[in-house]
C-alpha positions in Angstrom: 0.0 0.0 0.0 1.5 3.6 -0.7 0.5 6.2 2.0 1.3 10.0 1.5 0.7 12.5 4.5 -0.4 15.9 3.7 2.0 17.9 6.3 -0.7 20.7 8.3 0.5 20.4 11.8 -2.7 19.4 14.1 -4.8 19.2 11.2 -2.4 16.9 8.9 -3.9 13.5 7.2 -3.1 10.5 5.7 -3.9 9.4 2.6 -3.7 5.6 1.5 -3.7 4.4 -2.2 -4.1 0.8 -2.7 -5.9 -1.8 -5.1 -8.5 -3.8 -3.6 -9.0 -1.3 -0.4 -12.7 -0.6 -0.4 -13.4 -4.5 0.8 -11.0 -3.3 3.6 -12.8 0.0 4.0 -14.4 -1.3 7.9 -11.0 -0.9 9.6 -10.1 1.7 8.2 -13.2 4.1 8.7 -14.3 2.5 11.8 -12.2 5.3 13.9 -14.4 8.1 11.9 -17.8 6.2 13.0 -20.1 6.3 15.6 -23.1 4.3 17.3 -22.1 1.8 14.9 -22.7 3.5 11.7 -21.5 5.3 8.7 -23.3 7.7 7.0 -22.0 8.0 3.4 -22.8 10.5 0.9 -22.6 9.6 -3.2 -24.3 9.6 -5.9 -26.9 7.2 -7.6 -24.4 5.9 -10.4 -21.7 5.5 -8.0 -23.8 3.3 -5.2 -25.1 1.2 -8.0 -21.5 0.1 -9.6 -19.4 0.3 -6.2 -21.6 0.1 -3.0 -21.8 -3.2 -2.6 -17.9 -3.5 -2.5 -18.0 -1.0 0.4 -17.5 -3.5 3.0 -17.8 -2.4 6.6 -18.1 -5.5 8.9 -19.8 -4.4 12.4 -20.8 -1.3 11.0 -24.3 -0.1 9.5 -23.6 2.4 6.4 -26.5 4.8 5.9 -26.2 5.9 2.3 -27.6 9.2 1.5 -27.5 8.8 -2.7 -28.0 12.3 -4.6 -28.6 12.7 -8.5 -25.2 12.3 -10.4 -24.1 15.1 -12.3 -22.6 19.3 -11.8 -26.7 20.1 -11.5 -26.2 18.5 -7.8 -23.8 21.3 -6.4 -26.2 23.4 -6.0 -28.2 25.4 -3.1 -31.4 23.3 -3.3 -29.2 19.8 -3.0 -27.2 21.3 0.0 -30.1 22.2 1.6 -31.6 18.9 1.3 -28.3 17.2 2.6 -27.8 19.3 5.4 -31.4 18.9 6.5 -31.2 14.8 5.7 -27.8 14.7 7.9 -29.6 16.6 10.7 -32.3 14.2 10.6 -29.8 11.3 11.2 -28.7 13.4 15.0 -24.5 13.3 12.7 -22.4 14.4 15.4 -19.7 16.8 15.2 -17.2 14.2 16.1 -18.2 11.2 13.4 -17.3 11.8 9.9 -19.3 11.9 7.0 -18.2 9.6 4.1 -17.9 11.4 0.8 -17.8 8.3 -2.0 -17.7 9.2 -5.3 -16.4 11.8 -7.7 -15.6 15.3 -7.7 -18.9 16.8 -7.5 -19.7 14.5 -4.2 -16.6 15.0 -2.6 -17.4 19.0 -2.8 -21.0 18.7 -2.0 -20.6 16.6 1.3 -17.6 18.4 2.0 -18.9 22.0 2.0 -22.0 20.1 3.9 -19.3 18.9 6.5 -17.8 22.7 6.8 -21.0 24.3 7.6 -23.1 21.6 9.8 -23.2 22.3 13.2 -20.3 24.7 13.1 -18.1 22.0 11.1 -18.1 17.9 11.4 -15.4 15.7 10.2 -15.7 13.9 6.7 -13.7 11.3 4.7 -12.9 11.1 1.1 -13.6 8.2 -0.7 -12.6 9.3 -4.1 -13.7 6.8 -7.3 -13.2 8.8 -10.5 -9.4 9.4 -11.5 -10.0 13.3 -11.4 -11.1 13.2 -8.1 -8.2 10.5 -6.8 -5.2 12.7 -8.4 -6.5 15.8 -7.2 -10.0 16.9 -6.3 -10.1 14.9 -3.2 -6.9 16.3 -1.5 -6.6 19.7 -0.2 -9.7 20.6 1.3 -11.6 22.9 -1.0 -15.4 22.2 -0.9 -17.9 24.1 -2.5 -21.4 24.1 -5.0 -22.1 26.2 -7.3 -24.1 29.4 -8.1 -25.4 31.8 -10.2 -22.1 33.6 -10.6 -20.2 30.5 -11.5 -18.6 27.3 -11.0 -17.3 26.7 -7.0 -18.6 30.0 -6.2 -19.9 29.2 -2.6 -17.3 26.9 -0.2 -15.1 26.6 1.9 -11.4 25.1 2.9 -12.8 21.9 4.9 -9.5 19.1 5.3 -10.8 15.9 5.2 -10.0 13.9 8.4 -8.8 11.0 6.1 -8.5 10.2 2.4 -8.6 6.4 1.2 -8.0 5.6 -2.7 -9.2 2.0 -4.7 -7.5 2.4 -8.1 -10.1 -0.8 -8.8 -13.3 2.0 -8.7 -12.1 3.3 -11.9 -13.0 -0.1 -13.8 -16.4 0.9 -14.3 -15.9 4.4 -15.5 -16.8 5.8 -19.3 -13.6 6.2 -21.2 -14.8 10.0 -21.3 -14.6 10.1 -17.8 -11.1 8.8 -17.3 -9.8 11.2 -20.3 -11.1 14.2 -18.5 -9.4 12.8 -15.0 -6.0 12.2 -17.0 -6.4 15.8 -17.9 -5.5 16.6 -14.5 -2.8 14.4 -14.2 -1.0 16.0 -16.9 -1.2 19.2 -15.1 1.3 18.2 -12.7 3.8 17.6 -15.4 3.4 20.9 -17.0 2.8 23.1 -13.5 7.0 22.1 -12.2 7.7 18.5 -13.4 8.5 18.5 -17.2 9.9 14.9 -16.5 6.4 13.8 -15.2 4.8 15.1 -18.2 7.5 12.9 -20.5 6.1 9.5 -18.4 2.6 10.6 -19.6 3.8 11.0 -22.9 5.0 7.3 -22.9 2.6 5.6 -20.5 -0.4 7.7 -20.8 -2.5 5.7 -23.5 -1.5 2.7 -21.3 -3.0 4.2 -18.2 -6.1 4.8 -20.2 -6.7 1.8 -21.8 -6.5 -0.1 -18.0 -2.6 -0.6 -17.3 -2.8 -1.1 -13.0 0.7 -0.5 -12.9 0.7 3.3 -14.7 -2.4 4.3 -12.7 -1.7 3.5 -9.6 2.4 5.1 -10.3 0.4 8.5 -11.7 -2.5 8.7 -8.4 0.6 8.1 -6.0 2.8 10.9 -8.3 0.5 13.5 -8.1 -1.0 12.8 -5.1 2.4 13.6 -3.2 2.2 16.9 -5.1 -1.3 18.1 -4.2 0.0 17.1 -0.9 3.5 19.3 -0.6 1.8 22.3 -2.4 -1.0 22.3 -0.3 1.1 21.7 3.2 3.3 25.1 1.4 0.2 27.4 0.5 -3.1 25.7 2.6 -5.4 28.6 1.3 -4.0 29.8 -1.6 -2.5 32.9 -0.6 1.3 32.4 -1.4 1.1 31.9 -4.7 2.1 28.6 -4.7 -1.2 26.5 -4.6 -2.5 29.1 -7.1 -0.2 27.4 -10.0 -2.7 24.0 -9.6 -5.4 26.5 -11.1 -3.2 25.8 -14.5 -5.9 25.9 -17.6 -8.5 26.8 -14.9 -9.4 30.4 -15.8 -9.8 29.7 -19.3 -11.9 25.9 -18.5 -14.4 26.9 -16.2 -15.4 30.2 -18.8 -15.4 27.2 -21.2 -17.0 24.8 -18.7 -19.8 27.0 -17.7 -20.2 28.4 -21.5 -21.1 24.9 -22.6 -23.9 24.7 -20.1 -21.5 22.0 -18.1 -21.8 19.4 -21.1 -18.4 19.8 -21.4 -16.8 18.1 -18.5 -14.3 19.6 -16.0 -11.6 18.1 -17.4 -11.8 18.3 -20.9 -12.3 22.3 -20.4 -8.6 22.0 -18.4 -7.8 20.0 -20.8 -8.5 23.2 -23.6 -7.7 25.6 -21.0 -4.2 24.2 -20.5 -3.3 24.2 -24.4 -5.2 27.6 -24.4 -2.9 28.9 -21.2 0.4 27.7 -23.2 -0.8 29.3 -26.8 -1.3 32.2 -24.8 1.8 32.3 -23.5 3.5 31.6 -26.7 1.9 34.5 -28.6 3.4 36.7 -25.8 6.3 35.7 -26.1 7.2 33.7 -22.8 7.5 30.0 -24.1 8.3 28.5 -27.6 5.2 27.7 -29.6 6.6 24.0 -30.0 5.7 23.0 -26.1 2.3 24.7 -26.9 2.2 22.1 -29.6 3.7 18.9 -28.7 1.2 19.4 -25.2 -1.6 20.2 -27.3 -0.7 16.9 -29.7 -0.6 14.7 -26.4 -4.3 15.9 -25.3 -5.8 15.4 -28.4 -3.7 12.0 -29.2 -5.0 10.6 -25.9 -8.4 11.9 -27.4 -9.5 15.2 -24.9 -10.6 18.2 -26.8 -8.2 21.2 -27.4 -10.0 23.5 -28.9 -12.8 25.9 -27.7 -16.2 25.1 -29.7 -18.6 27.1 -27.7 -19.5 30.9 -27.0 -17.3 33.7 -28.5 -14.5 35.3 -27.0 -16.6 38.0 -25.4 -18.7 35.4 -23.2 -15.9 33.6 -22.3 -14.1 36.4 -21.2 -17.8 37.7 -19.2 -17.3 34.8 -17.2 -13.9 34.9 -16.5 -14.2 38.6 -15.1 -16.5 37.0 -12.5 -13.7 34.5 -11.7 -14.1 33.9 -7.7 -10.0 34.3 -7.7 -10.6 38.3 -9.2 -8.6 40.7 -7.4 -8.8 44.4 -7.7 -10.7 44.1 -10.8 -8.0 41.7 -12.7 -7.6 37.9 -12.8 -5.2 36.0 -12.4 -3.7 33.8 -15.1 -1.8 30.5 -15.2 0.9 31.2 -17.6 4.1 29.3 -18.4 7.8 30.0 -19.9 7.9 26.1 -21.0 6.5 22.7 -20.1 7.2 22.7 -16.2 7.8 25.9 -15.8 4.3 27.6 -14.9 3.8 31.0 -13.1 0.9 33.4 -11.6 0.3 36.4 -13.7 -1.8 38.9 -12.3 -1.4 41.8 -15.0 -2.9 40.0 -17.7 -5.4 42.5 -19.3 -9.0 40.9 -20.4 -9.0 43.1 -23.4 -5.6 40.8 -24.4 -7.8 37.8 -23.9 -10.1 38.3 -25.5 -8.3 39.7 -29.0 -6.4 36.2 -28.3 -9.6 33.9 -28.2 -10.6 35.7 -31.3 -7.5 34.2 -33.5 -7.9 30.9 -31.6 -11.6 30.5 -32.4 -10.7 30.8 -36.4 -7.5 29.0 -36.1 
């Protein structure tokens, strides 16, 4: 079993990744429970194809199952957690059990910040982009009419535990938009990282154990040390895992959410490197050759929705804004990504309209 520890003094964590973990899930959660019982929070697709492996011997697990799909994170859906996990007397010293993807993880999460004044959870991660990143580091939210993860909060998790073996029933389209983030880490500080996805990345997608459970471990130890550096994002340094945010989530919430998380990072990360290429800052042949590995590995690259005044709309009421600029993700090559905060949106936008005729 691989264990990583995400390093915040009192409030530190450990994380274990292992094949095969879920049927051992009891002992490990059983310090989290109380009166006998767990009360897990996931979503209907995810308790039919993985809750019977969520084996808790001498516990009761009390699911509460919410639609799948972005739609959940919303007010109404919170409400009705909240209210459901009140009904069931949770105490603030039991964890809730967050067990599915990224959308549960930050729904019971933000539930867990805000019920009686904050209540331990766990993450039970089972979609790759939530077991390479979402599910480390805390940040819980839904979302609202201004955007995507526009109400949260910085909630740790108590405990994270990883099955590699969840991902066998998930859409290839699902685990292309998870590797999206896995590539991220390569091209944020870690250009050698982002050569192994280069040679093992179509194995990893088409079911190689061995590459997924080396890339979950790999980036998981990097959510872990920027996240023990920069908790709340205020140094600078956790801000650079936002790489090909600022442009996805315009492109994510411009789609209407039909494009999925990680196939808008996935366009926002070649769009982020373009962009830095036209001024100047990196050669145009890392753009390139990391725009050829996302498309070979069959993500979308391009932006097929809205226009570049839309997109830019929504990223002026980017939740990261400051002083009426927003910050951008930029790079001077592959692993060598930096905050810029002078970017002008009137630069943007000129730039989405050569990229949306290229």
């Amino acid at each position: 079993m691989r264990q990583v520890e995400v390093p915040l003094g009192g409030r530190s964590y450990r994380i274990d990744i292992a094949p095969g973990l879920l049927a051992g899930a009891g002992e490990r959660l059983a310090p989290y429970a109380r009166r006998g019982r767990l009360v897990v929070v996931t979503d209907a697709n995810v308790w039919a194809a993985q809750g019977k492996k969520l084996r808790a011997p001498g516990l009761t697990i009390e699911p509460i199952v919410v639609p799948p799909g972005e739609a959940s994170k919303s007010w109404a859906q919170l409400e009705a957690l909240v209210e459901r996990l009140l009904a069931l007397n949770v105490e603030r010293g039991e964890a809730i059990v967050a067990f599915g993807g990224g959308m549960v993880g930050d729904l019971a999460g933000f539930a867990a910040s805000i019920l009686k004044r904050g209540c331990r959870y766990v993450q039970i991660p089972t979609s790759l982009l939530a077991q390479v990143d979402s599910s480390v580091g805390g940040k819980t939210a839904i979302n609202a009419a201004g955007g995507k993860n526009m109400v949260g909060a910085f909630h740790q998790p108590a405990y994270v535990l990883i099955d590699p073996d969840t991902l066998a029933s998930l859409p290839a389209r699902e685990l292309a938009a998870g590797y999206a983030e896995i590539v991220k880490y390569g091209l944020i500080d870690d250009a050698p990282f982002f050569a192994w996805c280069e040679a093992n990345g179509a194995a990893l997608l088409a079911g190689d154990g061995g590459a997924r459970l080396e890339a979950i471990e790999h980036c998981v130890r990097a959510k872990a040390r920027i996240v023990g550096e920069d908790e709340r994002e205020t140094k600078g340094r956790r801000a650079l895992l936002n790489l090909g945010h600022t442009f996805g989530h315009a492109v994510e919430a411009e789609s209407g959410f039909q494009i999925l998380h990680g196939e808008a990072v996935a366009i926002g990360m070649v769009l982020a490197y373009r962009f830095s290429a036209a001024r100047g800052l990196c050669p145009a042949a890392d753009a390139e050759r990391i725009e050829n590995h996302l498309a070979g590995v069959g993500l979308p690259t391009r932006v097929r929705v809205g226009t570049p005044r839309s997109l830019v709309a929504h990223m002026a009421a980017d939740k990261k804004a400051s002083g009426g600029r927003v910050a951008f993700i930029l790079a001077r090559g592959i692993g060598e990504a930096f905050v810029d905060k002078g970017v002008e949106l009137g630069e943007v936008e000129a730039f989405l309209e050569r990229e949306m005729t290229r």
